[in-house]
N, C-alpha and C positions, 0 to 999 in steps of 0.2 A: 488833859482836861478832866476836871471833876464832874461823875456824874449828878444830874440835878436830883438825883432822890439817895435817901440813906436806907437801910434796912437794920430790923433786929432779928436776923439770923440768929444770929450768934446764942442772943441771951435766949431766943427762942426754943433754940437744941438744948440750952444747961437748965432751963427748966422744965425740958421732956424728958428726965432722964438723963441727961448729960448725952444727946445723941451726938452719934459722931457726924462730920462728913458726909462721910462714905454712907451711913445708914442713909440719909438723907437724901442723898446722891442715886442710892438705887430707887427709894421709895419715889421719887420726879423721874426718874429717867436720865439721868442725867452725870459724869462723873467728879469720883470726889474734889478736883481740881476745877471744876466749874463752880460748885458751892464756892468753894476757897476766893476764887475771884469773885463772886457775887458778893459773898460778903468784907471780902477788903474794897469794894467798891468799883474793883478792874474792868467790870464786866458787866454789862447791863442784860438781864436775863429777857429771855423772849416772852412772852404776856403768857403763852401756856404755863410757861415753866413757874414763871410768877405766881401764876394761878395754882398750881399744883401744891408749890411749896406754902401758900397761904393753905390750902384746903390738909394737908399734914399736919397743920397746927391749930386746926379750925378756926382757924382768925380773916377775918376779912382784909382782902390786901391791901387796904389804903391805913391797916394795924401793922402788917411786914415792913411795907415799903412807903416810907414816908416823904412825898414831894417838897424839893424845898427847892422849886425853883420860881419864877417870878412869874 
């Protein structure tokens, strides 16, 4: 089952810099294999971690992670 919201992870790290993962992963707490699911969508992150990864890119989370559910 697809989750109801998408993110831009991805383009978000290749416009910091081209960050990896892993950088990413230590700056939340979190490892490089949990980014990796979050952003193929495996994995619905917990509201900190949400939060965290929004505040590393200074963007407001509802910019990360975009609801598309009904």
């Amino acid at each position: 089952m697809a989750l109801p919201f998408t993110n831009d992870i991805r383009t978000l790290r290749f416009l910091d810099g081209e960050m990896t993962q892993a950088d990413l992963g230590d700056r939340v707490g979190v490892t490089r294999q949990t980014i990796a699911a979050i952003e193929q969508g495996k994995y619905s992150p917990s509201l900190e971690v949400a939060f965290r990864i929004a505040q590393v890119f200074g963007k407001p989370l509802d910019t990360v992670f975009i609801w598309r559910g009904d």
